[in-house]
N, C-alpha and C positions, 0 to 999 in steps of 0.2 A: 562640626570641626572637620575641617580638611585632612583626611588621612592619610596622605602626603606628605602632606609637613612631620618632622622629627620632634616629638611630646616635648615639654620643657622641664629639664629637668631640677628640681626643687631642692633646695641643699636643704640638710636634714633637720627636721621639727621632731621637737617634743612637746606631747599634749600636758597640762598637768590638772588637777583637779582638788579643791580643798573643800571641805566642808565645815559646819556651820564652830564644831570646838574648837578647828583648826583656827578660825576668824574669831574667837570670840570676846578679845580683848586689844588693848594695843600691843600688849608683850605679846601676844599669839601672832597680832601679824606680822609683828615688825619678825617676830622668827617665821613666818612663811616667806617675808621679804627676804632674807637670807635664803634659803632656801632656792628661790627662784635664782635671784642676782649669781649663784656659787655655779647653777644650771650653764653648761658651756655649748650649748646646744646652737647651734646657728640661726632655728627659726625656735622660736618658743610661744606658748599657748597659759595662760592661768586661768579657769575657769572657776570661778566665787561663788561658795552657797551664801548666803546671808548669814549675820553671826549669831552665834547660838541662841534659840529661844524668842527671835525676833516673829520668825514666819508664824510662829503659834500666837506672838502676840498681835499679830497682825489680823489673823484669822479672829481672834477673841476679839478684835477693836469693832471689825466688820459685822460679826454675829450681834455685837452691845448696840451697834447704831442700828443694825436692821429691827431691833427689837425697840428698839426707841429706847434705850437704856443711857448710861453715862459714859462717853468713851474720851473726854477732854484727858483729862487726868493719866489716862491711861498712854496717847498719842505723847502729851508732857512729858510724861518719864522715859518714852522711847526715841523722841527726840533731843532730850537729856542724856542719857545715853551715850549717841553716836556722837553729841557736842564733844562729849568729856572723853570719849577715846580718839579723836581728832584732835581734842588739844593737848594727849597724854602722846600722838603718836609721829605729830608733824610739828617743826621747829616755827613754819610760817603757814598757822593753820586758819588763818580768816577766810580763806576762798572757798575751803572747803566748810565751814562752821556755814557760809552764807547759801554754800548748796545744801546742805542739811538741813538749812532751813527754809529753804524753795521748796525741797522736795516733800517733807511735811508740812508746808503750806497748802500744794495739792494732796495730800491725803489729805489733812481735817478739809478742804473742799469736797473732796469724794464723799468722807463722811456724813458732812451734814449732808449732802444732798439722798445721801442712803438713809438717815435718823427721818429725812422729810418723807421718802417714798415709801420707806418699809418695804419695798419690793424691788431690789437692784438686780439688774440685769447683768450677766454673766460676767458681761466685757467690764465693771464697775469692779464689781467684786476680782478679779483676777489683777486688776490692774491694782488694787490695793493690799492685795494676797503680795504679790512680786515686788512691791517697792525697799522689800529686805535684801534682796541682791543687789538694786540699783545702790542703795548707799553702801555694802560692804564692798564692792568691787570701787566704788567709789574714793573710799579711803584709802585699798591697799596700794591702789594706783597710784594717788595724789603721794603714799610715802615709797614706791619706787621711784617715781620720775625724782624726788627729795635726793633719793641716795642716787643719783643720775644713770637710772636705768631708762633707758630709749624705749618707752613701752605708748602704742595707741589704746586707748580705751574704748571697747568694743557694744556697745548695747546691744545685745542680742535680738531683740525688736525691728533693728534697723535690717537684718539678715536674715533672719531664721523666719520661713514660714510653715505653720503646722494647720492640717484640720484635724478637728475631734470627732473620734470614733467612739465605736460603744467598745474598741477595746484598746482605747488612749488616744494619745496625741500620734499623727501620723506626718511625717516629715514631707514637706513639698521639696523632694531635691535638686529637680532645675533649677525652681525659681530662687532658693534658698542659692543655690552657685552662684547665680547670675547676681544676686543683690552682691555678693561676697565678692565679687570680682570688680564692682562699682565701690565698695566702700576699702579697698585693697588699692586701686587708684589714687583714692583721697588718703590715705594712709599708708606710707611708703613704709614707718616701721619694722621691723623684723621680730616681735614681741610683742602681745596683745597679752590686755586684763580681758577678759570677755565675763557678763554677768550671765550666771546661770538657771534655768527654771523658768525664766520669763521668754517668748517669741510673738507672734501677732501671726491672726490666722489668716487667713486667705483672703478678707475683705481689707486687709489693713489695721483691724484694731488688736489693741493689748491681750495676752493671754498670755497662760504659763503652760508647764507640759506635766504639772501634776503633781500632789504630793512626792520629796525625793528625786523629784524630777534634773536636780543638778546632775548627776551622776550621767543623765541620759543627756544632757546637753553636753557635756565633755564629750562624749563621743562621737553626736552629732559635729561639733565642731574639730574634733581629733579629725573627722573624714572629709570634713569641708576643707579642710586645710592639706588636707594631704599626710597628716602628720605619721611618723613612724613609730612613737611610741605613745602610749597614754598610760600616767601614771595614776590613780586615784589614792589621794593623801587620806589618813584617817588616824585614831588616837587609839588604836590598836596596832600589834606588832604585824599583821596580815592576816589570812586566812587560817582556819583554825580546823583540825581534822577533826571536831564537835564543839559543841554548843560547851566552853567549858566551866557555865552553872549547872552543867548536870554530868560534864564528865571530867572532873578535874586534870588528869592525864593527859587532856587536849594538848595538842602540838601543835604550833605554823607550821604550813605548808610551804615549802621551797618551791615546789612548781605545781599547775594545774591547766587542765587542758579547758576549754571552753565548755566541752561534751558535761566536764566533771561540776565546773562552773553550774551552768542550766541544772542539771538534777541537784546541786546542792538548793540553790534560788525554788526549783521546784518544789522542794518538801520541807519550805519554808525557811531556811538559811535567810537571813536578812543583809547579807554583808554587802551584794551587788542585788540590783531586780535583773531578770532578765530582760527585759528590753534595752538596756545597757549594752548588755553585749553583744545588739542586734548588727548595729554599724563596724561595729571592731569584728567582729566576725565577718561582716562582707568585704573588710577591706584584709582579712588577713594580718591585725595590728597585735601587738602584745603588747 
């Protein structure tokens, strides 16, 4: 970049981030869909965990075929599912029933070919682990654009490149810019659904950034985007001054520093990981 030139300046983003109870039915999203739409925010960000209980059953479908066990039944009911909360959630829901059923057409391919090999290769397995964010961000989008919010739908695959280290997924941030600035061309919008947990590594293929891994993708894209704040939604009232199944007196916290954040995460706090608030600390974000 020419440092010369005067930066461009970005009218203000909010990042937001929901997880899998927040998603986990039509009434759940159609109230995330509120949520967002009430958001007056100039640029905005939705980043989707998959909806509750899916990622596990995903993992349980993948373990049944590596094992040569029974996973039809299983994929049936999960594709059943996401039919019956798309036609509980959208008024004209055939286009999305007919990606619900592309996209588990490629998994039960994935599958059999893992029930055939018994020995599937990372990039199989992750791409099957992830396919619980492709259809919940799937949906919540098809019923924003319904209630006529101007939103691009963002596959995080198409942007996000990670390698894997022995201590996580490790963010490639040039090249992760540089894809973000080509798919920001083809997408003028000012509002993205972006799927979270899933990226492609450095060769190009499918990968995700880890169990919980949405939370770290909000972020990552909170800072790809520039964004000013990042919200992460949850089905508690916030952070809690302990754990309060063992100290009932627990109180939210009204405010917390990052420093407070990392040693809570430290000594086992489950509420945020700290790699989370690796990128939101380098940019300075709350």
């Amino acid at each position: 970049m020419d440092s010369s030139q005067p930066a461009l300046l970005l009218p203000p983003c909010r990042a937001h981030k929901f997880g899998g109870s927040s998603l986990a039915d039509a009434e759940r999203i159609r109230h995330v869909a509120g949520l967002l739409l009430a958001d007056d925010a100039p640029r905005q960000l939705a980043v989707s965990s998959a909806m509750h209980g899916t990622t596990n059953a995903l993992v349980a479908l993948a373990d049944a075929a590596t094992a040569g066990g029974e996973w039809r039944n299983a994929l049936d009911a999960l594709r059943q599912r996401h039919r019956d909360t798309a036609r509980a959630l959208l008024e004209h829901p055939d286009a999305m029933l007919s990606q619900v059923d592309a996209l588990c057409g490629e998994l039960a391919e994935l599958l059999q070919a893992t029930s055939l090999l018994r020995q599937p290769g990372r990039t199989a397995l992750e791409r099957i682990h992830g396919m619980g964010e492709v259809l919940s961000t799937a949906l919540l989008h098809a019923h924003l654009v319904e209630r006529g919010g101007d939103y691009a739908l963002l596959d995080a695959r198409e942007v996000l490149v990670v390698r894997h280290t022995d201590l996580g997924a490790v963010v490639d941030w040039e090249q992760s810019a540089r894809n973000l600035v080509d798919w920001r061309a083809r997408h003028p919008q000012t509002r993205a659904n972006i799927t979270g947990f899933v990226a492609r590594d450095e060769h190009g293929l499918p990968t995700t950034l880890g169990r919980n891994g949405s939370d770290y993708s909000a972020a990552i894209f909170a800072s790809l985007f520039e964004a000013d704040e990042l919200h992460i939604w949850s089905d508690v009232d916030g952070v809690l001054s302990a754990d309060p199944r063992v100290v009932p007196e627990a109180v939210p916290l009204a405010a917390m520093s990052y420093r407070e954040a990392c040693e809570l995460a430290y000594f086992g706090a489950k509420v945020i990981h700290p790699q989370t608030m690796t990128p939101a600390i380098a940019r300075g974000l709350p």
